[in-house]
Wavefront OBJ file of the C-alpha trace (Angstrom):
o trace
v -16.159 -13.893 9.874
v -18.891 -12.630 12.080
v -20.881 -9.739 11.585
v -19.148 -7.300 14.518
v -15.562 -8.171 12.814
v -17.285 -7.190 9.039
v -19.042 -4.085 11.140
v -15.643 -3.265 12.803
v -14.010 -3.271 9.294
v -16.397 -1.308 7.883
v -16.510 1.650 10.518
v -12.540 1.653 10.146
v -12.295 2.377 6.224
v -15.512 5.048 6.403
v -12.442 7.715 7.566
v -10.669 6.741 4.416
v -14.309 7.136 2.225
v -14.784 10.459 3.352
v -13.247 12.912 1.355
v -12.103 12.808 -2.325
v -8.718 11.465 -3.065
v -6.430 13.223 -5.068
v -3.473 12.168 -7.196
v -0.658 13.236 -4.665
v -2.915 12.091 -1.617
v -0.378 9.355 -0.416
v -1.331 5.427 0.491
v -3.534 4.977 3.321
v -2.235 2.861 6.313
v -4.127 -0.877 5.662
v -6.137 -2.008 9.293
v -6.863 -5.732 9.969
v -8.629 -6.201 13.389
v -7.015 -9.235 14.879
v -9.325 -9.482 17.791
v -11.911 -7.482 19.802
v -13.841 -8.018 23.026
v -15.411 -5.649 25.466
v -13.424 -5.641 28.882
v -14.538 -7.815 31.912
v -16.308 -5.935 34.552
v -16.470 -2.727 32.350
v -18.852 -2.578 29.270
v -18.220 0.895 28.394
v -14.773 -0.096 27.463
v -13.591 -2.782 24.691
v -9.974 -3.736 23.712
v -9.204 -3.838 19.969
v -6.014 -5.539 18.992
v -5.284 -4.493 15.209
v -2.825 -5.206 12.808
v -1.629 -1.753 10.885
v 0.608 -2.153 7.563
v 1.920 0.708 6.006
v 3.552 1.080 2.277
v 6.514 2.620 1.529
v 5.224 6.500 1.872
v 1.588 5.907 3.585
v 0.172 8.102 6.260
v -2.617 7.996 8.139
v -4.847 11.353 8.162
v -4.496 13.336 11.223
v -7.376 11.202 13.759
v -8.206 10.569 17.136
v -9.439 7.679 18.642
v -11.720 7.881 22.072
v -9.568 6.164 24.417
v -6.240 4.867 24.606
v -3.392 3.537 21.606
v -0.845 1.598 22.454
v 1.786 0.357 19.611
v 4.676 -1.710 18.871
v 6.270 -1.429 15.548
v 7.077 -4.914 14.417
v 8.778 -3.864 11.323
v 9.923 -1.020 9.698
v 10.347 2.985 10.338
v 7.766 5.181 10.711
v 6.718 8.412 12.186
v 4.257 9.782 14.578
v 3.651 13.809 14.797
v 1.835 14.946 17.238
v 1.636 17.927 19.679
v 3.497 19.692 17.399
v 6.698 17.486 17.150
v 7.718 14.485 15.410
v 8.592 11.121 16.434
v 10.931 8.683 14.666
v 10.331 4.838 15.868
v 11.671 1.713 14.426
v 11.054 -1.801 14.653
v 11.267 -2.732 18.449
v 10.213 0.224 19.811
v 6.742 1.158 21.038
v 4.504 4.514 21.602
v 1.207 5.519 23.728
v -1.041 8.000 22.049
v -3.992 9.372 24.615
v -7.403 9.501 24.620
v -8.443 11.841 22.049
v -4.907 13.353 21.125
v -4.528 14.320 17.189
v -2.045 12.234 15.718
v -1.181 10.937 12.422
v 2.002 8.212 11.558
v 3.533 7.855 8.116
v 6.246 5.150 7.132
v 9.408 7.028 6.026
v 11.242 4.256 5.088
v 11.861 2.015 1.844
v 10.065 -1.077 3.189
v 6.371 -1.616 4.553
v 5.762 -0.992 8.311
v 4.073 -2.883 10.025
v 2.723 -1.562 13.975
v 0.718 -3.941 16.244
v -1.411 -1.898 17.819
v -3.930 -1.921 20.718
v -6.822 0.696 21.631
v -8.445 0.191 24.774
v -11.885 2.512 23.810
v -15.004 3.442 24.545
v -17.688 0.988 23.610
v -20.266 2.027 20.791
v -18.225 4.597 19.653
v -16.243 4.458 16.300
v -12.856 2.937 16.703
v -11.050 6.373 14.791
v -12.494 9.700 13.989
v -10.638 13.028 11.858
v -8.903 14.968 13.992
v -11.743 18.007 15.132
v -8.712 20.422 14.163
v -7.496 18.187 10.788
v -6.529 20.895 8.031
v -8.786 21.289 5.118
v -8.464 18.945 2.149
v -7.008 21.016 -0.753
l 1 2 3 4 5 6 7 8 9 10 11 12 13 14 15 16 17 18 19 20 21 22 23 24 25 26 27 28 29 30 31 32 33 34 35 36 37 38 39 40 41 42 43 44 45 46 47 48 49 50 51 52 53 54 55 56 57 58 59 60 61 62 63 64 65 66 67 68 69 70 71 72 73 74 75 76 77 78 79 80 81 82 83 84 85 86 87 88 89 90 91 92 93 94 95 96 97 98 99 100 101 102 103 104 105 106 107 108 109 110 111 112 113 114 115 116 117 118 119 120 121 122 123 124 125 126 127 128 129 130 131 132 133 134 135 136 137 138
């Protein structure tokens, strides 16, 4: 494991370390970076290919992430809200989230979810951030 992959893993749970978690919080989404590299011919840009399982139940907290998100759900059901509406996908079908657009997915089915995802994103910049508008933990 090099030190950019532990780095990489690192900056992706420090969302998930940075509030307290309380008792009916649900399961947080589990990330495994499968590969990253910064794009020929543009340095300010780097693709991330990640691996995103979800539990019965888990959501992600409402995020953004500074560039773009393509997924494919390999497995399972889950949902994505965002811009005010929800989205029901399941396994097949894919989704684009844009640069800096609030989002957040939760798996509404009985099994684990798993998405396949790829962010094409800025370069030195952390792979997800909270949402600038998230609500207030209660």
């Amino acid at each position: 494991m090099t030190f950019r992959t532990l780095f990489s893993g690192l900056i992706l749970a420090l969302p998930l370390l940075s509030g307290p978690a309380c008792a009916d919080d649900p399961p947080q989404p589990q990330r495994a970076i499968l590969q990253q590299s910064v794009l020929p011919g543009d340095p300010g840009k780097q693709a991330v290919l990640v691996k995103v399982t979800l539990a019965p139940g888990a959501q992600s907290s409402v995020h953004v992430h500074h560039g773009l998100e393509l997924a494919y759900v390999a497995s399972g059901t889950v949902v994505l809200a965002i811009d005010g509406t929800t989205q029901h996908y399941s396994a097949g079908a894919s989704f684009l989230i844009p640069q800096e657009r609030p989002h957040q997915v939760t798996n509404d089915g009985a099994g684990d979810a798993e998405l396949i995802v790829t962010w094409v994103v800025d370069t030195g910049k952390p792979l997800i951030d909270p949402a600038p508008t998230a609500p207030a933990h209660p």
